[in-house]
ZAMARGU-4260 file (C-alpha; in steps of 0.2 Angstrom, whole numbers, plus 5000, padded with zeros to 4 digits):
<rodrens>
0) 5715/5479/5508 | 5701/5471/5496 | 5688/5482/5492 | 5669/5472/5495 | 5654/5477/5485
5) 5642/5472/5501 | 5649/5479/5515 | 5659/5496/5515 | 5679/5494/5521 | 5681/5498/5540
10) 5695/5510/5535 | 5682/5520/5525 | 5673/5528/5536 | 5675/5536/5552 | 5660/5541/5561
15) 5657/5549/5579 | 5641/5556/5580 | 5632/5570/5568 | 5634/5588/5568 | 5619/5600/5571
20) 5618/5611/5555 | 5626/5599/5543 | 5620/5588/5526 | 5610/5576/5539 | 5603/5591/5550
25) 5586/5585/5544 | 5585/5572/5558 | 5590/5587/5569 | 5577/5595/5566 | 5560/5583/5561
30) 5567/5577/5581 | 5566/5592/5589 | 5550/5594/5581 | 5544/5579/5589 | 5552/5581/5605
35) 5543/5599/5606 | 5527/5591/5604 | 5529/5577/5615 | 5535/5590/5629 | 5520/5601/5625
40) 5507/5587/5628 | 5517/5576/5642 | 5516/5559/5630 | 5518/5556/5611 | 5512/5566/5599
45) 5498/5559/5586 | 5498/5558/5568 | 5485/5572/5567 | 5495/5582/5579 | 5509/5584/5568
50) 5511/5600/5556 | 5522/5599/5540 | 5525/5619/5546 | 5534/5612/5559 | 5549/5605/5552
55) 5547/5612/5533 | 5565/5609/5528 | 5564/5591/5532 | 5549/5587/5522 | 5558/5577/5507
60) 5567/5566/5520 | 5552/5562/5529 | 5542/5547/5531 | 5526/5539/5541 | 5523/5523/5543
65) 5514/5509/5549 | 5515/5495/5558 | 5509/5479/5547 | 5516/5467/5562 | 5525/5469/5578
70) 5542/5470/5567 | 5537/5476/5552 | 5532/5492/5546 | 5523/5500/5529 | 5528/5516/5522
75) 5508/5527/5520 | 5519/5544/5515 | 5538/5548/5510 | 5548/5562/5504 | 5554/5564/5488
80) 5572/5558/5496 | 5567/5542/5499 | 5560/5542/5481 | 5575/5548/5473 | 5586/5533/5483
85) 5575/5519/5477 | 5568/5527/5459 | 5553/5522/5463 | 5536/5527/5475 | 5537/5522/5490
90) 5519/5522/5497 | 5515/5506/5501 | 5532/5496/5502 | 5538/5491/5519 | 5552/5499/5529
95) 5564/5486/5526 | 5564/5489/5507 | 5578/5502/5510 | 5586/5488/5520 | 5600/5475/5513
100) 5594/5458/5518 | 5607/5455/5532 | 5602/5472/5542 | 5584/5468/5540 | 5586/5459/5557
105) 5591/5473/5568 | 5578/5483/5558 | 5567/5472/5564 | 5572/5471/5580 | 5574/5490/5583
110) 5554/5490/5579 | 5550/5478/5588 | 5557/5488/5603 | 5549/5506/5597 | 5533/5498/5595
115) 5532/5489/5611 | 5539/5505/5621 | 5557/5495/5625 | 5566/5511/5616 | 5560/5530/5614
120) 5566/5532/5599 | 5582/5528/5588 | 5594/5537/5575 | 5601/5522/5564 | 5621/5524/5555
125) 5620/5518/5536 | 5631/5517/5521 | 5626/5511/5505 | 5642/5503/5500 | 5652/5506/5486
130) 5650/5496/5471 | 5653/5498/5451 | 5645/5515/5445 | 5642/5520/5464 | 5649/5529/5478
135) 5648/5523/5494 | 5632/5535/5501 | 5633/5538/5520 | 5616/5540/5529 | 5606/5543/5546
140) 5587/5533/5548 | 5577/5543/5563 | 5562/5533/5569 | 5552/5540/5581 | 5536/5532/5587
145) 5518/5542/5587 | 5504/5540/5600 | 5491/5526/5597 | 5476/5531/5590 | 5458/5522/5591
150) 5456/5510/5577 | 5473/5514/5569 | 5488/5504/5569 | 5505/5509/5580 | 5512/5521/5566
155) 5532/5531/5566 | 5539/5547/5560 | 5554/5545/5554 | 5565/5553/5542 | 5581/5548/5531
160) 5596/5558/5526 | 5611/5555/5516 | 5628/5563/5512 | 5631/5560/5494 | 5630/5558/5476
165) 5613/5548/5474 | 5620/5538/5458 | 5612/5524/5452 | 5595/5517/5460 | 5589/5508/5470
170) 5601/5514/5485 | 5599/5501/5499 | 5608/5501/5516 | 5616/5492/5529 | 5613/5496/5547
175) 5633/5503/5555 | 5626/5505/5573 | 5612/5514/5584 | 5611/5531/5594 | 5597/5535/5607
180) 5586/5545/5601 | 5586/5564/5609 | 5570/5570/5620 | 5574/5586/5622 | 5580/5599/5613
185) 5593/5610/5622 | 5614/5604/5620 | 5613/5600/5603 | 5626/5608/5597 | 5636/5595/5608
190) 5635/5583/5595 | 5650/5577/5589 | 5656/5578/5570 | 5655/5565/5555 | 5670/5562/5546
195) 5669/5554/5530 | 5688/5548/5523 | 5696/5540/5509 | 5690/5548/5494 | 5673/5551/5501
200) 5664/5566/5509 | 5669/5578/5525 | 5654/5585/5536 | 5668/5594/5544 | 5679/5591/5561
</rodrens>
């Protein structure tokens, strides 16, 4: 089988789900974070509402941002994950930026739904594929939509993690497939594990 720099080999990677504890746990736990707020208040929690404390571990993978039309969002704060993916500061750049350009219609697509309250929430399966001087970087993108505020635009919470060697930057991804996000808390140690194969990384069976 022929290797491809732009899109990682099917035999690569075997994924089923992710696995509470392990190297993306901080979507775990900046969702149950949400959740808890959102189940404390009956409806979304704001942008004010929301309190670093909360899910502390997570801070680097974080993000919050913005929407700049119905399908397009702008990053107004991120972690130093996301910074360390693309070498660069983020604030300010749109979403899509951490996007290759043919995923950035299911990006764009998967707003369009969050913002327009088609879809609760999403967690997003990406690999940065494999190419010369990188590994193939496997990842999770969480979006979660926050509660409109007067005189603001619709904004996200979201968060990225990835299993991985960085390597050279930037770091961009292609979108695998799409899980509903949780909204609650409880059974999520029910999750089922990643496996990462051939020469790549194992989040344990």
């Amino acid at each position: 089988m022929v290797d491809s720099e732009t899109r990682p080999r099917a035999a690569v990677i075997s994924i089923a789900g992710y696995r509470k504890g392990g190297a993306l746990s901080a979507l775990d736990e900046v969702e149950e974070y949400w959740a808890r707020l959102r189940a404390s208040r009956g409806d979304l929690p704001t942008r004010a509402q929301l309190d670093p404390r909360g899910f502390a571990r997570a801070l680097s993978n974080c993000f919050v941002a913005e929407a700049i039309t119905p399908r397009h969002l702008r990053l107004r704060l991120s972690g130093q994950h996301l910074q360390d993916l693309m070498g660069m500061d983020l604030r300010g750049m749109p979403l899509s930026a951490l996007i290759l350009p043919e995923s950035r219609p299911q990006l764009e697509e998967l707003i369009d739904d969050i913002l327009s309250e088609r879809r609760s929430g999403a967690r997003v399966r990406i690999i940065s594929p494999r190419t010369y001087g990188r590994q193939a970087l496997f990842g999770g993108l969480l979006l979660l939509p926050l509660a409109r505020e007067a005189g603001t635009p619709p904004r996200i919470l979201g968060a990225l993690a990835t299993v991985g060697a960085v390597g050279w930057t930037p770091r961009r991804f292609q979108i695998l497939g799409l899980e509903p996000a949780a909204t609650k808390t409880d059974n999520a140690d029910e999750r089922p594990a990643l496996r990462v194969i051939e020469g790549g990384v194992c989040e344990g069976a």
